[in-house]
C-alpha positions in Angstrom: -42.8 -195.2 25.5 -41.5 -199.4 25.7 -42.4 -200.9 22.7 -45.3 -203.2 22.3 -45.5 -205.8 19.7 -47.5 -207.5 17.3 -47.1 -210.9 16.2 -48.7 -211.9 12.5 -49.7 -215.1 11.5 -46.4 -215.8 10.2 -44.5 -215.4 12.5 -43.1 -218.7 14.7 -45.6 -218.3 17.9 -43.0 -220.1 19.7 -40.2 -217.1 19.3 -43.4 -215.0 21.2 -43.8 -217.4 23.9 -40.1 -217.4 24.6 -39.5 -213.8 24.7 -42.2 -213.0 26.8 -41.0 -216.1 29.1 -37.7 -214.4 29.5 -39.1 -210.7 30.0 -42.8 -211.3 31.5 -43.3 -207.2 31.0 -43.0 -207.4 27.4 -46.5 -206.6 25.8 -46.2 -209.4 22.5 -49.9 -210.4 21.4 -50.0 -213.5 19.0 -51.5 -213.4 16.1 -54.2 -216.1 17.7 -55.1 -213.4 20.7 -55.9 -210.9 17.7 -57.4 -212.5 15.5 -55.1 -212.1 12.4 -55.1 -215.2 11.1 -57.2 -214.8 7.7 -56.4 -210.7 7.7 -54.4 -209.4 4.4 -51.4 -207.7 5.4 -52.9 -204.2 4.9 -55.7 -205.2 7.2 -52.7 -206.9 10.0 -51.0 -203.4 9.3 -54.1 -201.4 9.9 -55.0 -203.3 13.1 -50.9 -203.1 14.4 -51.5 -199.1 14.0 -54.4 -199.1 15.6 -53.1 -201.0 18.5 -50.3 -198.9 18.8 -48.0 -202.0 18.4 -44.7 -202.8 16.0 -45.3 -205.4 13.9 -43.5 -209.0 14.1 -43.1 -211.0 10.8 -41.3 -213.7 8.8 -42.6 -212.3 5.8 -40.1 -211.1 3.7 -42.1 -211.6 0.7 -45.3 -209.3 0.4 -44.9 -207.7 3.4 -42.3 -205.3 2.5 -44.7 -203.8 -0.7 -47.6 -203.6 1.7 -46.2 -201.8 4.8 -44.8 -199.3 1.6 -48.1 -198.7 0.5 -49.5 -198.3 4.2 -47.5 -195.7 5.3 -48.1 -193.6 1.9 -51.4 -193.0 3.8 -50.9 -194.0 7.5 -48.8 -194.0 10.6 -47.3 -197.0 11.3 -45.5 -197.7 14.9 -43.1 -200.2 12.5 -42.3 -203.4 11.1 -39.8 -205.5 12.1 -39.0 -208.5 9.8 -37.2 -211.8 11.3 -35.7 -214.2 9.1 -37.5 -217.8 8.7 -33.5 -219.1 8.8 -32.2 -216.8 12.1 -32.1 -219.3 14.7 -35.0 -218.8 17.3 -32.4 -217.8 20.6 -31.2 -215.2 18.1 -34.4 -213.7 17.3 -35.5 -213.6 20.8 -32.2 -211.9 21.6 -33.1 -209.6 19.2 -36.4 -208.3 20.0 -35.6 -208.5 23.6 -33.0 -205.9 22.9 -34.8 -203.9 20.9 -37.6 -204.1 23.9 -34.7 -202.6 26.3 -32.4 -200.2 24.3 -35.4 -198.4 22.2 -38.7 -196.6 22.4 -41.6 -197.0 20.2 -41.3 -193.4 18.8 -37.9 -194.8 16.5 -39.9 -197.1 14.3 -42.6 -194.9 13.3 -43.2 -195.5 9.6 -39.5 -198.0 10.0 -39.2 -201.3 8.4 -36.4 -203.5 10.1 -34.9 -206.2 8.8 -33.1 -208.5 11.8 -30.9 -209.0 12.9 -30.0 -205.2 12.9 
């Protein structure tokens, strides 16, 4: 199964709008579309699961501790972390190949750091 991702409210929107500009099939909702805005990272985690999507974040901070204690309980589809200092072309080459050489089933319960 393609991956499908999940951006959180911290993550640049314009590294969403580019990928999915260079591969129009990719399935990357914003954090706007979703609603995440004012969610606590348990509750953006709970709603990426539900969703069946990997999560997209800058958050290198809290993030981490939470998906931790999420998966103690849950299934998660994954977390994939993207430095606020990795230029934007290079995270979008990232998550583009991610998008093309993987399937959703690898980052079950995975927390990524880019670039891998």
């Amino acid at each position: 199964m393609k991956i499908r991702y999940q951006a959180d409210a911290d993550l640049n929107e314009i590294i969403v709008l580019a990928v999915v500009r260079r591969e129009p099939a990719i399935d990357f909702q914003t954090a706007a579309a979703t609603g995440l805005r004012h969610l606590k990272d348990p509750e953006v985690l709970a709603l990426a699961a539900r969703e069946g999507r990997v999560l997209v974040s800058h958050d290198h901070q809290t993030m981490p501790r939470h998906f931790g204690s999420f998966i103690a309980a849950n299934t998660s589809p994954g977390v994939l972390l993207v430095p606020q200092h990795l230029p934007i072309a290079a995270a979008v080459e990232e998550l583009l190949l991610i998008w093309s050489a993987a399937e959703a089933e690898e980052f079950i319960n995975r927390i990524c750091f880019l670039p891998l």
